[in-house]
C-alpha positions in Angstrom: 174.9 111.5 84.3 175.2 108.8 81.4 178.6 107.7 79.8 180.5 109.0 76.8 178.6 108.4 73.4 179.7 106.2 71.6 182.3 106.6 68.8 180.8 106.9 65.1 182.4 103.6 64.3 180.7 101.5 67.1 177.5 100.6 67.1 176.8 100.2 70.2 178.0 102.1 73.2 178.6 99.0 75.5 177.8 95.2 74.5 177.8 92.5 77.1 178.6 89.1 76.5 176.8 86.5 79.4 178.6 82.9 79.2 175.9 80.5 79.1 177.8 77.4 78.6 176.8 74.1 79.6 179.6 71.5 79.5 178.2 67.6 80.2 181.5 66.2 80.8 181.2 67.7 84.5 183.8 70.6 84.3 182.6 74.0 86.2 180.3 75.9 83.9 178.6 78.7 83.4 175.0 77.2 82.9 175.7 75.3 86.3 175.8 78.7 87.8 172.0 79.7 86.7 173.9 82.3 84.0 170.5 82.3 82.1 168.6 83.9 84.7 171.1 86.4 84.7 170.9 86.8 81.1 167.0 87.3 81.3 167.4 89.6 84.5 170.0 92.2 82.4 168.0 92.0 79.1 164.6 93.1 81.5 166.8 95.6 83.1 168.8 97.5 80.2 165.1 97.7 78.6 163.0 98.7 81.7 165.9 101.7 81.7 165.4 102.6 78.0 169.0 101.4 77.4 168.2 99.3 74.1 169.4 100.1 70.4 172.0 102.0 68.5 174.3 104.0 70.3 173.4 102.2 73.9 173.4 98.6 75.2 173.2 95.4 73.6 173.0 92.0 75.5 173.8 88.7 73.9 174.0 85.5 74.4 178.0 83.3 74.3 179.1 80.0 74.1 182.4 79.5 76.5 184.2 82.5 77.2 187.3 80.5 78.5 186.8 81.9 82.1 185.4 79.3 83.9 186.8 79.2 87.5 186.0 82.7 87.9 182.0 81.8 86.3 179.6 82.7 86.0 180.9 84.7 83.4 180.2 88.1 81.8 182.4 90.6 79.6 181.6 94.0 78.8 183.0 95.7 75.7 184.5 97.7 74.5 186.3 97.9 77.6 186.9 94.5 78.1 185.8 94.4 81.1 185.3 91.0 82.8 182.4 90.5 86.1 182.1 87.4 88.3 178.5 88.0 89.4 176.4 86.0 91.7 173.2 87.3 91.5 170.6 89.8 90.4 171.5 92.6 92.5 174.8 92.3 90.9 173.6 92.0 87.6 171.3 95.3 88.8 174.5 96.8 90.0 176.2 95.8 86.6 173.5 97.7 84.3 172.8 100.6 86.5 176.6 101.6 87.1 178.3 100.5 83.8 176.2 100.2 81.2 174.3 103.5 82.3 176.7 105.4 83.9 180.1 104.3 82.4 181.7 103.2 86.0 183.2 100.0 86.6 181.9 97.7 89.3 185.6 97.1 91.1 183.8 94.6 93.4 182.7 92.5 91.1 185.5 92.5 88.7 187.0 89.0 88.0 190.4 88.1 89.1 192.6 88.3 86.0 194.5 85.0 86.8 191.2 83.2 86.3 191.0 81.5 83.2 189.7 77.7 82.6 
């Protein structure tokens, strides 16, 4: 089962944003939080699982998303969908059930009171 195609006006089906701010001043960030790795780990994944290109997944890179106490940090659009994650499995979790299958992963969802 995969999700809805995408609409003729988006180019890609999902797009996921990973925080990967580093802040020096010693506020919480996302790059404290090893959000590269995570990055890496759901760039691999979406491409092991052929999920790359028009009409499917693209995974980029973000300065601050404004989020931090809930970090590390990633949004999904174009649902808007925000995820806490803590580590690969959940980034595994993220890509196998939302950006393949179209379900949101509830448990990992970030609070929506969370912001900087």
């Amino acid at each position: 089962m995969s999700a809805t195609p995408p609409e003729p006006s988006q180019y890609y089906q999902h797009h996921i944003f990973f925080c990967l701010n580093k802040r020096e001043n010693g506020e919480a960030c996302c790059a404290d939080h090893d959000a590269q790795a995570a990055f890496d780990r759901c760039k691999q994944q979406v491409k092991a699982q052929g999920l790359t290109g028009p009409g499917k997944v693209r995974v980029n890179k973000a300065g601050c998303l404004d989020r931090c106490q809930g970090g590390p940090i990633a949004v999904v659009y174009p649902e808007g969908v925000w995820y806490t994650y803590v580590d690969a499995n959940d980034i595994d979790e993220i890509v196998e059930s939302h950006l393949k299958h179209g379900k949101v992963v509830e448990r990992l969802l970030t609070p929506p009171h969370l912001g900087r």
